[in-house]
C-alpha positions in Angstrom: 120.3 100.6 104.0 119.0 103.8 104.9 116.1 104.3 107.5 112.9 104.4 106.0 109.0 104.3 107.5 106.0 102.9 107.0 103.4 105.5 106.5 99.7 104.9 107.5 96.8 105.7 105.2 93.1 107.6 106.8 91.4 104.8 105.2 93.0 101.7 106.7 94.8 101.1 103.1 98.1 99.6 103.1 100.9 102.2 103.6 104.4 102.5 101.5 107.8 102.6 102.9 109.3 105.4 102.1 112.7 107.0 103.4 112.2 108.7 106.9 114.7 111.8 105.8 112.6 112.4 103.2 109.7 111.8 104.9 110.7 114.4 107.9 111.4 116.9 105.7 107.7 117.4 103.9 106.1 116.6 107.1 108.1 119.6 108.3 107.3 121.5 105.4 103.5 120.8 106.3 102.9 121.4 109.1 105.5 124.4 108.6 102.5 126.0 106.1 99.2 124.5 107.9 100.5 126.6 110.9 100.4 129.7 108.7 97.9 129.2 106.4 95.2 127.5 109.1 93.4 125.8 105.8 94.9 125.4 102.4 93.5 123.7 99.4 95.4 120.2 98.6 97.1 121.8 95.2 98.1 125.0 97.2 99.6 123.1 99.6 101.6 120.6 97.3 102.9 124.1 95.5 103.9 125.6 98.8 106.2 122.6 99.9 107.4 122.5 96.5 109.1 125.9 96.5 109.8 125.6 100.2 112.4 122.0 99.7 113.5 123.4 95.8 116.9 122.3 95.5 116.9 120.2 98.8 114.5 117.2 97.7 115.1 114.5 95.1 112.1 113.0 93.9 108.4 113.6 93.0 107.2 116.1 95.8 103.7 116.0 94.6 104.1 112.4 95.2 105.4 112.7 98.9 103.3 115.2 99.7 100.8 113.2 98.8 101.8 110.1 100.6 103.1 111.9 103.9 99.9 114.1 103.8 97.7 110.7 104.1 99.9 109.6 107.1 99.7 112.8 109.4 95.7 112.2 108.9 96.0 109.2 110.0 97.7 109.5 113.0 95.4 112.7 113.5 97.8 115.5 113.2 96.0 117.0 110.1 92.4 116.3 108.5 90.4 117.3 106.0 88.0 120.2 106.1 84.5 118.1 105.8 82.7 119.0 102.4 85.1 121.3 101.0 85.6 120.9 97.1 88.8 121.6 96.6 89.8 119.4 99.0 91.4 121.9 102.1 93.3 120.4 104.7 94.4 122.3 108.1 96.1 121.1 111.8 94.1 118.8 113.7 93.1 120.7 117.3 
C-alpha cells in the first residue's frame, strides 16, 4: 500500500485520504505559483497547476487541487483573500 495522508479541511470538515506523492506534488505546484503570482483567482490557479504537472499527474487535478488547496489553509500556509469574488487565494505571511 502506498503512503497516503489525511488532508484537513479550513472548516473543521472531515478530510480525505489521498496519496501523499500526489499530494506533494500540487502542493508544490502551489505554492510554486502563489510565490509568483502573490494572489491568484481559484480557476487561474487550478489552470496554472494543470499545465505545470501535464504529463506527470494521473487523475483529476481540478480535483486535487481542490482538495490539497483546502489543507494548506488549514494548516495556515495559504488563505483566502477576505471578500474577493472570484475567490483569490495567496501565501499566508
Amino acid at each position: 500500500m502506498k503512503d497516503t495522508i489525511r488532508t484537513l479541511h479550513p472548516d473543521k470538515k472531515q478530510g480525505v485520504n489521498i496519496s501523499k506523492e500526489k499530494y506533494d506534488i500540487i502542493r508544490k505546484a502551489i505554492l510554486s505559483i502563489l510565490r509568483l503570482q502573490k494572489e491568484i483567482s481559484f480557476m487561474n490557479l487550478s489552470r496554472a497547476v494543470e499545465k505545470e504537472v501535464r504529463g506527470k499527474f494521473d487523475g483529476s487535478v481540478t480535483w486535487y487541487v481542490t482538495t490539497v488547496k483546502l489543507d494548506l489553509e488549514a494548516r495556515g500556509e495559504i488563505r483566502r483573500v477576505p471578500n474577493s469574488r472570484p475567490q483569490l487565494v495567496k501565501l499566508a505571511k
